[in-house]
DRENFIKOL-128517 format. One record per residue (C-alpha): x, y, z; residue in three letters. Coordinates in steps of 0.1 Angstrom, whole numbers, padded with zeros to 4 digits, always signed. Each point is the difference from the previous one (the first is absolute). Layout:
% residues N
+-------+-------+-------+---------+
|     u |     v |     w | residuo |
+-------+-------+-------+---------+
|     X |     Y |     Z |     ALA |
...
+-------+-------+-------+---------+
% end
This chain:
% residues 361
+-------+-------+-------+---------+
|     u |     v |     w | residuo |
+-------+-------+-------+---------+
| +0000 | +0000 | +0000 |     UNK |
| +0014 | +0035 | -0010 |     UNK |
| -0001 | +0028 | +0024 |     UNK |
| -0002 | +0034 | -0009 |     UNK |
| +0010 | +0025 | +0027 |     UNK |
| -0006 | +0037 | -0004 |     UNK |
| -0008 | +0034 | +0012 |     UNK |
| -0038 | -0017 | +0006 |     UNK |
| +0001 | -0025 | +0019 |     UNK |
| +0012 | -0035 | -0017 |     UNK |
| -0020 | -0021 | -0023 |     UNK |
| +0008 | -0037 | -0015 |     UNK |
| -0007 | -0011 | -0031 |     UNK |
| -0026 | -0028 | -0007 |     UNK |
| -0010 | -0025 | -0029 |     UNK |
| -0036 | -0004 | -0011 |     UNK |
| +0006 | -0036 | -0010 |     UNK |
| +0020 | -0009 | +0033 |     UNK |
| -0034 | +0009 | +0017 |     UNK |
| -0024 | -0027 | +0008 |     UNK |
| -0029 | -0011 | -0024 |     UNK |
| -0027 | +0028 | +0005 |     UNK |
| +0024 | +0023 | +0015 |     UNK |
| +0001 | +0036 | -0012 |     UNK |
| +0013 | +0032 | +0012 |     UNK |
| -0011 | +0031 | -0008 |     UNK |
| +0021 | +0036 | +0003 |     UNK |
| -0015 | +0021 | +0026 |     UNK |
| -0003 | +0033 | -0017 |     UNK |
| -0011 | -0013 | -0035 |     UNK |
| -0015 | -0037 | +0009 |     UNK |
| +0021 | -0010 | -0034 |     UNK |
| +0026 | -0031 | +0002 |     UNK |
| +0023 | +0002 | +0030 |     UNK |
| +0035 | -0006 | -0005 |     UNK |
| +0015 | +0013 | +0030 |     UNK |
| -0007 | -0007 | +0036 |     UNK |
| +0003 | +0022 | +0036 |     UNK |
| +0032 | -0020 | +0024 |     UNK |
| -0015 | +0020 | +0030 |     UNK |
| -0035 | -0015 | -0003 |     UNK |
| +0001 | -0026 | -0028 |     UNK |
| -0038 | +0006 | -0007 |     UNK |
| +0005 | +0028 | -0022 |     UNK |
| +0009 | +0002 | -0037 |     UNK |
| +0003 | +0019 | -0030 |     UNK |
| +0006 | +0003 | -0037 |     UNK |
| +0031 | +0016 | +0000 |     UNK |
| +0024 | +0024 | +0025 |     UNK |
| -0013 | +0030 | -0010 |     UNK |
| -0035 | -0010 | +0014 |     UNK |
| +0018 | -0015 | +0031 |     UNK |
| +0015 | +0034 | +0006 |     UNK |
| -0030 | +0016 | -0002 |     UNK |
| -0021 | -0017 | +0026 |     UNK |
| +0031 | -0002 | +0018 |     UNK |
| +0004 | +0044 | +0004 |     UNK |
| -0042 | +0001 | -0002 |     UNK |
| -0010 | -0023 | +0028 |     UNK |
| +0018 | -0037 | +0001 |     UNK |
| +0025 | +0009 | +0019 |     UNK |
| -0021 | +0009 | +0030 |     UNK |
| -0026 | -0031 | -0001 |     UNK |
| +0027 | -0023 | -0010 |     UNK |
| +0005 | -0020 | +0033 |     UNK |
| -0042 | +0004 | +0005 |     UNK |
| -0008 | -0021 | -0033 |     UNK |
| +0012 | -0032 | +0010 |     UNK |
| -0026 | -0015 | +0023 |     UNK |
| -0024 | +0013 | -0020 |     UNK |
| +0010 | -0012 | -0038 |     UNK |
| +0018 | -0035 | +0017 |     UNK |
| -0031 | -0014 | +0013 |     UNK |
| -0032 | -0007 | -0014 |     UNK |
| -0034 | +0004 | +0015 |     UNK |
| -0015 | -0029 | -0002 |     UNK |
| +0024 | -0017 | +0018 |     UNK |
| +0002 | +0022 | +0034 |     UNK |
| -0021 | +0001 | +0028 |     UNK |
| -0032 | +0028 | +0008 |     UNK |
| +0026 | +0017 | +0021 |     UNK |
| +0030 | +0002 | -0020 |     UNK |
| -0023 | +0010 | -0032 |     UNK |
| -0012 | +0029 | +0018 |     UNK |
| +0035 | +0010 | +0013 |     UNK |
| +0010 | -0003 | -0040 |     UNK |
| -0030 | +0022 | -0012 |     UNK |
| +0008 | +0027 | +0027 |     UNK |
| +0041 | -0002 | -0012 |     UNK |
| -0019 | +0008 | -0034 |     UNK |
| -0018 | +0034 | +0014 |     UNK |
| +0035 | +0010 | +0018 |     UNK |
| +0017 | -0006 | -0035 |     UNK |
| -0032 | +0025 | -0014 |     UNK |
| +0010 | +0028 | +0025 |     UNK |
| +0039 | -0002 | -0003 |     UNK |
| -0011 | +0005 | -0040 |     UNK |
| -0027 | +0023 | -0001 |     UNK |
| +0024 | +0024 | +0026 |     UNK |
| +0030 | -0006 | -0026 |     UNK |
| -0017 | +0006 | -0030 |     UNK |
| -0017 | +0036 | +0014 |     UNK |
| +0036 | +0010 | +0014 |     UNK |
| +0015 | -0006 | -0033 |     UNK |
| -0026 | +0017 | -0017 |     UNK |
| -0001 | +0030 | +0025 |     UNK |
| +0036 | +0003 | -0016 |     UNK |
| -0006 | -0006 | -0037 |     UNK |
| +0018 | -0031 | -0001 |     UNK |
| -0031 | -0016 | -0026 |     UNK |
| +0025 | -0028 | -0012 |     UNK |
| +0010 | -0009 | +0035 |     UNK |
| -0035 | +0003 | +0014 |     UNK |
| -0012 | -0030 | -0027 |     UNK |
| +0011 | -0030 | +0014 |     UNK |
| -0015 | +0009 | +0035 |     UNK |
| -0034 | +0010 | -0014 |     UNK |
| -0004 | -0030 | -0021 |     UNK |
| +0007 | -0022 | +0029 |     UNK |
| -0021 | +0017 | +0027 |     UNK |
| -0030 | -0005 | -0031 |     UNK |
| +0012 | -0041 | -0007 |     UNK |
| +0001 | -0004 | +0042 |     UNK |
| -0037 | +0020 | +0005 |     UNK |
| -0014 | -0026 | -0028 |     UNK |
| +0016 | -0027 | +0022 |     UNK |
| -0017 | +0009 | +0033 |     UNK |
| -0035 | +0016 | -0016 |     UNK |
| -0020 | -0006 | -0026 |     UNK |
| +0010 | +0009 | -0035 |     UNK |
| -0034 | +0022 | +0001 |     UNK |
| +0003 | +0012 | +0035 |     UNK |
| +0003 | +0038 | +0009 |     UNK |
| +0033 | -0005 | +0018 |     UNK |
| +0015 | +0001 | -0031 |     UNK |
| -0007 | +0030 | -0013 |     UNK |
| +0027 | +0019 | +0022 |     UNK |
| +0024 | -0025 | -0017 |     UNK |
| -0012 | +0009 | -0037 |     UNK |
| +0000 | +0036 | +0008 |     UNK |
| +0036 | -0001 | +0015 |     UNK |
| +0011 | -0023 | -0033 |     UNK |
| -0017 | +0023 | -0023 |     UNK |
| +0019 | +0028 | +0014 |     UNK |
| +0038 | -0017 | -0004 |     UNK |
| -0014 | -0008 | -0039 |     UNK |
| -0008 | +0035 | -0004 |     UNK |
| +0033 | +0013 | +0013 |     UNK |
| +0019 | -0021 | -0027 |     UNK |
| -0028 | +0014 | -0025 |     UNK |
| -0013 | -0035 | -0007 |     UNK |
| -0037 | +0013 | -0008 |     UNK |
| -0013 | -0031 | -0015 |     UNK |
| +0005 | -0020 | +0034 |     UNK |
| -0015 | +0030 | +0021 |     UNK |
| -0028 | +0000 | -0017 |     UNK |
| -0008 | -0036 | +0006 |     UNK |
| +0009 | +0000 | +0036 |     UNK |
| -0020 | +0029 | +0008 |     UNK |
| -0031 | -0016 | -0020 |     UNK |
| +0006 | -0032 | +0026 |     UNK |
| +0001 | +0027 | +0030 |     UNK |
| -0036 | +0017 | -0015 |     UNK |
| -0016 | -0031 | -0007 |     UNK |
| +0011 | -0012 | +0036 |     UNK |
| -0013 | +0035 | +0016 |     UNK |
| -0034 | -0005 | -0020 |     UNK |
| -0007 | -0030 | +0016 |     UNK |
| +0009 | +0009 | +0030 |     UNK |
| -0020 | +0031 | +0010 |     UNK |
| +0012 | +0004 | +0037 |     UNK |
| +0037 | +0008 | -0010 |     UNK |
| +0008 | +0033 | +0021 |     UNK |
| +0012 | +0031 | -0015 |     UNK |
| +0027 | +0000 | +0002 |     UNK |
| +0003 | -0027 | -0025 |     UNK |
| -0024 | +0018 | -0022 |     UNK |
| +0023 | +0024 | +0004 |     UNK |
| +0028 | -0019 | -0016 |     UNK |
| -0016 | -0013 | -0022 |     UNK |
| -0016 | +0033 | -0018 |     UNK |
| +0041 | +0018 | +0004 |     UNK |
| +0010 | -0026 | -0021 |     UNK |
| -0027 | -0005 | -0027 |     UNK |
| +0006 | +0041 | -0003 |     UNK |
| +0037 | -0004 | -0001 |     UNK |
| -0005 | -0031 | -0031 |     UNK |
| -0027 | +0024 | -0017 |     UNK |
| +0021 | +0027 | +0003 |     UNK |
| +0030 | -0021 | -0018 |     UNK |
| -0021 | -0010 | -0026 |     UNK |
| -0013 | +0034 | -0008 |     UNK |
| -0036 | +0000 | +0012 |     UNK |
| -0001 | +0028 | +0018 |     UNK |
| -0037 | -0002 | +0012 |     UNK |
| +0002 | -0030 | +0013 |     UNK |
| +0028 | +0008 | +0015 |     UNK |
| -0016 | +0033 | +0020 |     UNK |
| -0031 | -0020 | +0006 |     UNK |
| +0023 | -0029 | +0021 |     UNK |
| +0017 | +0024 | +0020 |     UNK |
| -0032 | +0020 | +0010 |     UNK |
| -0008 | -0036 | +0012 |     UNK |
| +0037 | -0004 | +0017 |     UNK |
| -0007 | +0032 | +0016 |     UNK |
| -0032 | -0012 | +0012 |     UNK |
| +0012 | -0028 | +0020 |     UNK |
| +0031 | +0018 | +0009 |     UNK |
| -0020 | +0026 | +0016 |     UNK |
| -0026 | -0025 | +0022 |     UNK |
| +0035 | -0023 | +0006 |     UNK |
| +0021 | +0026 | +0011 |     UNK |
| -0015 | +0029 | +0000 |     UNK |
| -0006 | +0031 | -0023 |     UNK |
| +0033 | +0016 | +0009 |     UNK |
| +0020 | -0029 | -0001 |     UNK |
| +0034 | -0006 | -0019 |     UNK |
| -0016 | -0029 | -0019 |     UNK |
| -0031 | +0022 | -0012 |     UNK |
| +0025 | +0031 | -0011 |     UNK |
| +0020 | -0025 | -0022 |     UNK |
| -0036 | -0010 | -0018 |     UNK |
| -0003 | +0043 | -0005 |     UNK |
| +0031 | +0000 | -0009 |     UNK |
| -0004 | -0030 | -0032 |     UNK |
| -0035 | +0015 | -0010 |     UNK |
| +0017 | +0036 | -0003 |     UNK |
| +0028 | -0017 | -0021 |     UNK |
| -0029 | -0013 | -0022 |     UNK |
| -0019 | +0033 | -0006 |     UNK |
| +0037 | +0017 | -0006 |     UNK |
| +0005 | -0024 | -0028 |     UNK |
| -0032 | +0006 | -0014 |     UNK |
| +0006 | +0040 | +0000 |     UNK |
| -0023 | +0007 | +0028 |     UNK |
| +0026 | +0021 | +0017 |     UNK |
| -0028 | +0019 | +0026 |     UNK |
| -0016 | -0033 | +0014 |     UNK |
| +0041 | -0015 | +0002 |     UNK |
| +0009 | +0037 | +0016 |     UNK |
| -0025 | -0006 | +0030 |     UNK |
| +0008 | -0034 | +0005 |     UNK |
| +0037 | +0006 | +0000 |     UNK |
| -0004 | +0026 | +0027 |     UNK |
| -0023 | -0023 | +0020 |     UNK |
| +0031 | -0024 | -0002 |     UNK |
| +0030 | +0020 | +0010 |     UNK |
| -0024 | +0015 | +0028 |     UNK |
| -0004 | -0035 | +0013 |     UNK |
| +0032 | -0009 | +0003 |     UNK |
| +0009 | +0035 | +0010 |     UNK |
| -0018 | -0008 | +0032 |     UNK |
| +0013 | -0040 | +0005 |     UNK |
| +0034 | +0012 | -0006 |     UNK |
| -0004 | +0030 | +0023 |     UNK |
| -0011 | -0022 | +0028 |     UNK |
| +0030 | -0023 | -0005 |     UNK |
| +0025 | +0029 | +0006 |     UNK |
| -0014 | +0011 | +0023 |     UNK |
| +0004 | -0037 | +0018 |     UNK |
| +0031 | -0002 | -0011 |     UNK |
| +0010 | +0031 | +0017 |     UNK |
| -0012 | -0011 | +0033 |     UNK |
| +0016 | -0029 | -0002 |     UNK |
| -0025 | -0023 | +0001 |     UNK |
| +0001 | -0030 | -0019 |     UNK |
| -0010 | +0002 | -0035 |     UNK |
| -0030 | -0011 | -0017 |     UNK |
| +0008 | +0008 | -0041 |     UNK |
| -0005 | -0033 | -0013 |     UNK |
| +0036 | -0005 | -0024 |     UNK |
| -0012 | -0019 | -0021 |     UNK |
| -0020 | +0024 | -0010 |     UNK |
| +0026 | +0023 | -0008 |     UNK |
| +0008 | -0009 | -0040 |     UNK |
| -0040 | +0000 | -0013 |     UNK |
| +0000 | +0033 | +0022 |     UNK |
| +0033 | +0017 | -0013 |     UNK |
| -0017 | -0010 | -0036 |     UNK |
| -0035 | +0017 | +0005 |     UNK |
| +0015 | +0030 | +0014 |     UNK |
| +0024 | +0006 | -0027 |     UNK |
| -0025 | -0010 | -0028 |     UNK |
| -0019 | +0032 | +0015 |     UNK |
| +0029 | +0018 | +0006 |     UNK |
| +0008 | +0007 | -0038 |     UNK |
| -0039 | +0005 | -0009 |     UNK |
| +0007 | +0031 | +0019 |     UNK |
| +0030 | +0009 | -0012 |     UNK |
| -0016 | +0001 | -0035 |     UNK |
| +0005 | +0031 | -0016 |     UNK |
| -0040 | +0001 | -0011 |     UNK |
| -0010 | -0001 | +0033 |     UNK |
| +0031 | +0010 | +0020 |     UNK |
| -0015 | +0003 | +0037 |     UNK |
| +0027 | +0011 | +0029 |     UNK |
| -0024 | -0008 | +0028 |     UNK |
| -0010 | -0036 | -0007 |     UNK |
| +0039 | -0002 | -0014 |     UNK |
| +0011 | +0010 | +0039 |     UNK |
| -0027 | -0021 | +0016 |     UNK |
| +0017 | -0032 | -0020 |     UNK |
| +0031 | +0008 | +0002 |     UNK |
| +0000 | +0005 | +0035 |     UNK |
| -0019 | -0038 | +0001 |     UNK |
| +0027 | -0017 | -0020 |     UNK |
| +0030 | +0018 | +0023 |     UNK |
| -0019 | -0012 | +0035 |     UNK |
| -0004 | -0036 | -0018 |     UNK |
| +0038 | -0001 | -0007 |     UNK |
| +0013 | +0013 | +0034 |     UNK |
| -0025 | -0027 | +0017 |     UNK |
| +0018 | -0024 | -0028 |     UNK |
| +0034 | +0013 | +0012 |     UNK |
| +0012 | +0011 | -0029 |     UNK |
| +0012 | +0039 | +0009 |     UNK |
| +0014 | +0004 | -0036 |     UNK |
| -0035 | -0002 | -0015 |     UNK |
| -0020 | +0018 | +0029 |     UNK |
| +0026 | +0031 | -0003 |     UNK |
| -0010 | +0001 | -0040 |     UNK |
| -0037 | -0003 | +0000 |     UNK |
| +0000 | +0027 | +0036 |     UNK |
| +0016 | +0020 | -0022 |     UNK |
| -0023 | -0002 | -0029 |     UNK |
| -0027 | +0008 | +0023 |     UNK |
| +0014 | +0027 | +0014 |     UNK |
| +0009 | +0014 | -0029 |     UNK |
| -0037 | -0003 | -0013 |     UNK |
| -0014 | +0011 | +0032 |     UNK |
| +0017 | +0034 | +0004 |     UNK |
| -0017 | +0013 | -0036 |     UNK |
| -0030 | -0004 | +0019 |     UNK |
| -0002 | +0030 | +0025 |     UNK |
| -0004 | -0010 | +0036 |     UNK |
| -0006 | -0035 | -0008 |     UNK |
| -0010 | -0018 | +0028 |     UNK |
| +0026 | -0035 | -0008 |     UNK |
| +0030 | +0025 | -0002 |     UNK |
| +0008 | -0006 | +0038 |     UNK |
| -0006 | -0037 | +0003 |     UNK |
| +0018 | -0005 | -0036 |     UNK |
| +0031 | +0021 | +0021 |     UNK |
| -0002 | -0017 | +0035 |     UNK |
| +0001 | -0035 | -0025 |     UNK |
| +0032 | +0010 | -0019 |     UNK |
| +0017 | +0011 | +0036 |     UNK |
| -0004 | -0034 | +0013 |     UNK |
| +0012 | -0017 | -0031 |     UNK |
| +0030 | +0019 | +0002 |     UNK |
| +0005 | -0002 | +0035 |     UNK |
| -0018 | -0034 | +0013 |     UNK |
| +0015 | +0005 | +0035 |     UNK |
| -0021 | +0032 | +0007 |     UNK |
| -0033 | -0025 | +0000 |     UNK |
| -0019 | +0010 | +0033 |     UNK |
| -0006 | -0034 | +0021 |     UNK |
| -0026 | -0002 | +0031 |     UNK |
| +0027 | +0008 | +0030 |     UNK |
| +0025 | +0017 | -0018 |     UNK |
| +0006 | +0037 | +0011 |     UNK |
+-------+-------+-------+---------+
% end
């Protein structure tokens, strides 16, 4: 047998015909005709290495040791007790997944996110029914990773599973609703129906709204896709108002967050939120830096959003450079009432050790 060590993880080769009579392996990213095999677990294969390496960086590598009880024995043979302590190994396998596959995605990483999404999907059909609603998280997340690497074809059908699953299974919550409109919007959007598109996110915002409330982060991000839409389509006084309703949201969120921050109290940003975030307020950054409709107060207000976002990031480079754009845009406004705080954020930027704490003099 010929092993194969590399950079991830080491793999042995095996020969179809060596196999017993009936015996077939199957890659785990593709399902074609393995070739290769995992030394660490020896119950995972694939086609070739650069598959291996894949699942290796995307999730194998964590669930490695946690596949062997579970692929080594079968069913039928074990008793009540042990095939209940297998299915429950199955729904700790779904959690490591699902909570890889969102942190990767949280950081754009689509290709690595793949192999993590389609697993936590294959292990949910293990435990549930194929039907079941408990698989609709899994198709959303998997439909999400696909999109990432632009593979429309393959979102479409996973989010027609997720629909059909939600249809038949009225008492989902919002929050999936929720989900599921974002991406529908997101697909229509891609594929250039536009009212569609607007129609799903006035859903998204919907359920965002009754899930998490009408000021919530999750509900501004739904504003902030439908504006995109009615920018696109030249409706530049709807987009106008909804941008401003964005960048006052997270004016507020973020302004709460200093001010935590400040007190030294432990923080509550969510990271991973921090890409998507950094992405939405730029995207409505330039809007307002167009020349047509050049505007130095929302300008100020966004600027001033994306410079407390970095500093909470850590990254005093980038805080400095957007403080400054803000302040910049700020002072053409008379009197402008963010001229101070934009000020008292670019002092502690520069000089971090001048942060008031609760008992310092």
């Amino acid at each position: 047998m010929e092993v194969t060590p590399g950079a991830c993880g080491i793999t042995s080769k095996i020969y179809p015909l060596a196999l017993p009579r009936g015996t077939e392996k199957f890659c785990e990213l593709c399902q074609g005709p393995a070739t290769l095999q995992c030394t660490k677990c020896r119950v995972t294969f694939y086609c070739d290495a650069e598959h291996q390496q894949a699942d290796w960086a995307g999730i194998h590598e964590r669930i490695c040791p946690l596949l062997i009880p579970i692929r080594t024995q079968s069913l039928c043979s074990l008793t009540k007790a042990d095939q209940i302590h297998v299915e429950l190994k199955k729904v700790e396998l779904m959690g490591i997944c699902m909570s890889v596959a969102q942190s990767k995605l949280s950081e754009r990483k689509y290709e690595e996110a793949l192999p993590a999404a389609q697993f936590c999907l294959r292990c949910s059909m293990d435990v549930h029914s194929p039907s079941a609603n408990h698989l609709i998280p899994a198709y959303l997340l998997l439909a999400e990773a696909n999109f990432g690497v632009s593979n429309l074809a393959l979102v479409t059908e996973l989010l027609s599973q997720a629909e059909w699953a939600v249809l038949k299974s009225p008492e989902c919550g919002h929050e999936i609703y929720q989900r599921l409109h974002r991406s529908l919007g997101r697909l229509q959007v891609a594929t250039g129906n536009l009212d569609a598109a607007l129609l799903n996110f006035a859903n998204d915002i919907y359920h965002a709204s009754e899930a998490y409330g009408l000021d919530s982060t999750v509900a501004c991000r739904g504003h902030f896709l439908m504006a995109d839409v009615f920018a696109k389509q030249g409706k530049t006084a709807i987009a106008c108002s909804m941008f401003s309703e964005v960048a006052g949201t997270w004016h507020t969120h973020l302004t709460k967050h200093i001010e935590t921050h400040i007190q030294n109290v432990q923080p509550s940003f969510d990271k991973s939120q921090h890409t998507e975030v950094d992405e939405t307020l730029r995207t409505v950054l330039e809007f307002w830096q167009n020349e047509d409709r050049k505007n130095s107060g929302q300008i100020a207000l966004v600027a001033h959003c994306l410079a407390m976002l970095w500093f909470l990031g850590g990254d005093s480079q980038k805080a400095l450079g957007f403080g400054n754009v803000a302040l910049q845009a700020s002072q053409l406004i008379p009197n402008h009432d963010l001229t101070e705080p934009i000020q008292t954020l670019l002092q502690l930027v520069q000089n971090p050790q001048r942060e008031q704490h609760p008992g310092c003099n």
